[in-house]
C-alpha positions in Angstrom: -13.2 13.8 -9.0 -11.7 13.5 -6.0 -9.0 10.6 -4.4 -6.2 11.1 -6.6 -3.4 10.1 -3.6 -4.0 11.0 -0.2 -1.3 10.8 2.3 -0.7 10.8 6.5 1.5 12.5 8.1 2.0 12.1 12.0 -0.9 14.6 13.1 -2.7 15.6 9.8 -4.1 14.2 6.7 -3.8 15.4 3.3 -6.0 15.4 -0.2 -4.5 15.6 -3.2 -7.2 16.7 -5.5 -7.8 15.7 -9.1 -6.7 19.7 -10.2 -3.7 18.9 -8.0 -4.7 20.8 -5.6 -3.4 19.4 -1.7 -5.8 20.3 1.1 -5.5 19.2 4.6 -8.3 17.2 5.4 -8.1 17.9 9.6 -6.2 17.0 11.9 -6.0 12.9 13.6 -8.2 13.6 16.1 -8.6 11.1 18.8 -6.3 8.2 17.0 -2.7 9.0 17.0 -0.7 8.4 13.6 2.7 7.0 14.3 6.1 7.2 11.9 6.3 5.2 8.6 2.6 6.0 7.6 1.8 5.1 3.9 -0.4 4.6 1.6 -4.4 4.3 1.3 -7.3 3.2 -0.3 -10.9 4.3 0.4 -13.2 1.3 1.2 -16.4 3.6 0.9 -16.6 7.2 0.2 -16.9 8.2 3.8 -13.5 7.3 5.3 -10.2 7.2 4.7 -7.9 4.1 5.4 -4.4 4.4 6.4 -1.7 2.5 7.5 -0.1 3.8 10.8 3.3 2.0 12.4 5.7 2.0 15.0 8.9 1.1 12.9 11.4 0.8 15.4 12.2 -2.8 14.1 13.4 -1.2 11.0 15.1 1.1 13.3 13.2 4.4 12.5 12.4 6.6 15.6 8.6 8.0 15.4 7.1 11.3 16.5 5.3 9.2 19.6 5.9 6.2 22.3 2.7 3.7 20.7 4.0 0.5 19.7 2.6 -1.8 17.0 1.2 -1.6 13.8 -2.8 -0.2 12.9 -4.9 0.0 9.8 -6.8 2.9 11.3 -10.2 4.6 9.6 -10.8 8.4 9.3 -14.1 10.4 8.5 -12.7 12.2 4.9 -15.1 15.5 5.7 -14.0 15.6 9.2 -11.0 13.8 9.6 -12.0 12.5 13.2 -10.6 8.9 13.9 -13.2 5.9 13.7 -11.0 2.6 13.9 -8.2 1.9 15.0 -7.4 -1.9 14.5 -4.0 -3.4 15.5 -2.2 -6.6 13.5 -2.2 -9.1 15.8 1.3 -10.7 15.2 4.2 -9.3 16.7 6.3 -7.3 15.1 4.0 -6.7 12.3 4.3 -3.4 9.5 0.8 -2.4 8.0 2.3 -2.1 4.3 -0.7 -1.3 2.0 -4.5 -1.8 1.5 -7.0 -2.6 -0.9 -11.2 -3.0 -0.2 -12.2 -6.5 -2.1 -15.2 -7.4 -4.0 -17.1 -8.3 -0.8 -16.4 -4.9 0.9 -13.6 -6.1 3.1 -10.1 -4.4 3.4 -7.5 -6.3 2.8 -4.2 -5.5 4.4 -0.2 -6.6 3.5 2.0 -7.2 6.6 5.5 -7.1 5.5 7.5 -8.3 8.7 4.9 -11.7 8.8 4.3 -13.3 5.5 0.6 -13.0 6.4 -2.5 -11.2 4.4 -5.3 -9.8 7.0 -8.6 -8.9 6.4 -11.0 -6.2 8.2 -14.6 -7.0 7.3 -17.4 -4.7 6.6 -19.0 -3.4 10.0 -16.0 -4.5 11.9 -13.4 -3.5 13.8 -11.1 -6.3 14.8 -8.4 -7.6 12.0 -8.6 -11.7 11.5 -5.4 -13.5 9.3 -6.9 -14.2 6.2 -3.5 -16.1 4.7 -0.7 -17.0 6.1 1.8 -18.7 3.8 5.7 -18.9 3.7 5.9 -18.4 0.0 5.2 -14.8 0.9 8.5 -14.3 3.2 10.1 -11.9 1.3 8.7 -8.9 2.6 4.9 -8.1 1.7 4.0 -5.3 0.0 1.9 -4.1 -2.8 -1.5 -5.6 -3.0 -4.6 -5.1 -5.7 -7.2 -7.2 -6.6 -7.5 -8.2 -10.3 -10.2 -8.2 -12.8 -9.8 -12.3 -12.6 -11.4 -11.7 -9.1 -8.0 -12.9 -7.5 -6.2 -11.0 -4.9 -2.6 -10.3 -6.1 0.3 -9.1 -3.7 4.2 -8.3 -4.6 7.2 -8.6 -2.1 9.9 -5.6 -1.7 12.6 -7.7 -0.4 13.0 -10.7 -2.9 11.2 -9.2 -5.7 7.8 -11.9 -6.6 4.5 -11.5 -7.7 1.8 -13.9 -6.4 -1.9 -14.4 -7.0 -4.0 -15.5 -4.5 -7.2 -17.2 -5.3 -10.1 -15.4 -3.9 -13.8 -17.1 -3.5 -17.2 -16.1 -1.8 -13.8 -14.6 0.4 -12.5 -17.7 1.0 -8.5 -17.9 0.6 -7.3 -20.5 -2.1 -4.1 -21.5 -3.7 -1.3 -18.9 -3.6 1.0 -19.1 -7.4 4.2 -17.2 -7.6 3.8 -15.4 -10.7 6.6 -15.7 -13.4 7.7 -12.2 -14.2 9.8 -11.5 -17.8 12.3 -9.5 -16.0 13.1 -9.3 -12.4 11.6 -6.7 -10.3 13.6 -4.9 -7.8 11.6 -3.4 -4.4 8.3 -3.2 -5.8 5.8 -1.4 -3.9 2.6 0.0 -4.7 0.1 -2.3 -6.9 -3.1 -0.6 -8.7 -5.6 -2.6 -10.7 -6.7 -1.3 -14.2 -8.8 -2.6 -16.9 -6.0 -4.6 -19.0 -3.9 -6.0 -16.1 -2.1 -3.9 -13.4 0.2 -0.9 -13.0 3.4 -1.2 -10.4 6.1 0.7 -9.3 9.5 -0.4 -7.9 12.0 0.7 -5.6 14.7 1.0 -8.0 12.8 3.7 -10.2 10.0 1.9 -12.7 6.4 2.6 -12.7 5.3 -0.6 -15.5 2.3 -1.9 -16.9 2.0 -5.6 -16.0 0.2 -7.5 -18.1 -0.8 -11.2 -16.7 -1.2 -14.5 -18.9 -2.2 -17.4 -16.8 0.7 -18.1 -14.4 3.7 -15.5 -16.0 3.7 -11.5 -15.9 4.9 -9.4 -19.1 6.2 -6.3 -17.3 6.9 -3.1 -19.6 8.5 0.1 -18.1 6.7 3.4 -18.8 8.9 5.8 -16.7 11.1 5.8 -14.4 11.1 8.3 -10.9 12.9 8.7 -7.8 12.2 6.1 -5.2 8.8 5.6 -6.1 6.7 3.7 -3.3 2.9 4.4 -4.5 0.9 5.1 -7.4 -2.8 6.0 -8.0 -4.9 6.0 -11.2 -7.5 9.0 -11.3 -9.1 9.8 -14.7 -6.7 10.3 -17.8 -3.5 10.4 -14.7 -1.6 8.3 -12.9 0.2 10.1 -10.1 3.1 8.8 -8.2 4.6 9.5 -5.0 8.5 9.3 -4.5 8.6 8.2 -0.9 12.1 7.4 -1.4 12.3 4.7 1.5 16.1 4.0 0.1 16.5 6.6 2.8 15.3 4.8 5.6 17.3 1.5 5.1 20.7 2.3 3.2 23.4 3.1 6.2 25.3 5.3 3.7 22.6 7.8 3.5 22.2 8.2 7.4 21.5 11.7 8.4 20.2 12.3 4.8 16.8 14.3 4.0 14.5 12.8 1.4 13.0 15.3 -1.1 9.5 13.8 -1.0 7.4 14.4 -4.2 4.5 14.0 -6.2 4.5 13.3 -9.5 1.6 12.7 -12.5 1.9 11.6 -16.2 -0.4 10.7 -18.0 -2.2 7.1 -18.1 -0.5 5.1 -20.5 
């Protein structure tokens, strides 16, 4: 089985097997990735969805002069570029994506407290919610076995559910959490509630009753910004984005890594 993480870098994309084996899967031909590229989620089997950013409002020089933010689409045997679709607000950081029940690709914007959505067969990204409860810095976002669309915020630390019908946005709840959450990032739906990891070092089961989240730690990691769920593993990537925004740590070099334990 394939898809346990896959990552972008600015030219190249890479597969992390199930064996944990990485393999490059070609080069971005024909849409240029720029700098804070992150995670991604498949929305069919044949290509690869990826997040690619110009973060100079976080103050981050890329590799390349393109500015904005793009959810952009790549063939997984050949790796040649298909879509390239940029957030329409300005600025705007494509944070992380997920494919919904109706075969849509949902996608966080953390400088706009907005939710946008790329539909099946198209190539142009409309605001699917926009709501000032979700100022704080969008990030993680999973859809939940409840059918709800669920997002978390890396700057002030919520959870929300969103209520998702026939696609149609409803009600957005801040979610009660039984201990506070500090940067949490990447979100992954599993069959009794979700998995998360934060910032500050916890990958946690969360476990949702109506409008409150029990959150238990499992382990903790190094900077932890996404996870995955493949099989009897979860892996975990230490992006370490402390790096990127703590002054004190200017001119430091991350030690990037991958990491798997497994599913609790």
């Amino acid at each position: 089985m394939e898809a346990a993480l896959r990552a972008a870098s600015a030219s190249a994309l890479t597969d992390l097997q199930a064996a944990g084996k990485l393999a490059e899967l070609g080069r971005a031909a024909g849409l240029s990735l720029s700098s804070a590229t992150r995670r991604s989620r498949r929305r069919e089997v044949s290509l690869l969805w990826v997040c690619s950013n110009d973060a100079t409002p976080l103050g981050v020089k890329g590799p390349n002069t393109i500015e904005g933010s793009f959810v952009k689409g790549f063939d997984l045997k050949t790796g040649e570029g298909k879509i390239s679709a940029q957030l329409p607000a300005k600025p705007s950081i494509c944070n992380d994506l997920t494919v919904g029940p109706d075969g849509a690709l949902y996608v966080t914007n953390t400088l706009q407290p907005q939710i946008l959505r790329l539909k099946k067969d198209s190539s142009t990204l409309e605001v699917w919610v926009q709501d000032d409860k979700l100022k704080g810095g969008l990030d993680g976002i999973a859809f939940g076995q409840d059918g709800a669309l669920y997002v978390n915020t890396f700057r002030s630390g919520e959870l929300f559910r969103i209520e998702a019908k026939s696609g149609v946005a409803g009600a957005v709840t801040k979610i009660e959490t039984s201990r506070p959450i500090k940067f949490p990032d990447g979100l992954k739906a599993d069959k009794t509630g979700f998995l998360m990891v934060e910032g500050a070092g916890p990958l946690s089961r969360i476990t949702i009753v109506g409008d409150r989240a029990e959150i238990e730690t499992i382990k903790e990691f190094a900077g932890p910004t996404g996870l995955t769920h493949v099989g009897n593993r979860v892996w975990v990537a230490e992006g370490q984005i402390g790096y990127l925004m703590d002054p004190s740590r200017k001119g430091q070099t991350p030690t990037f890594q991958l990491r798997s334990i497994d599913a609790p």
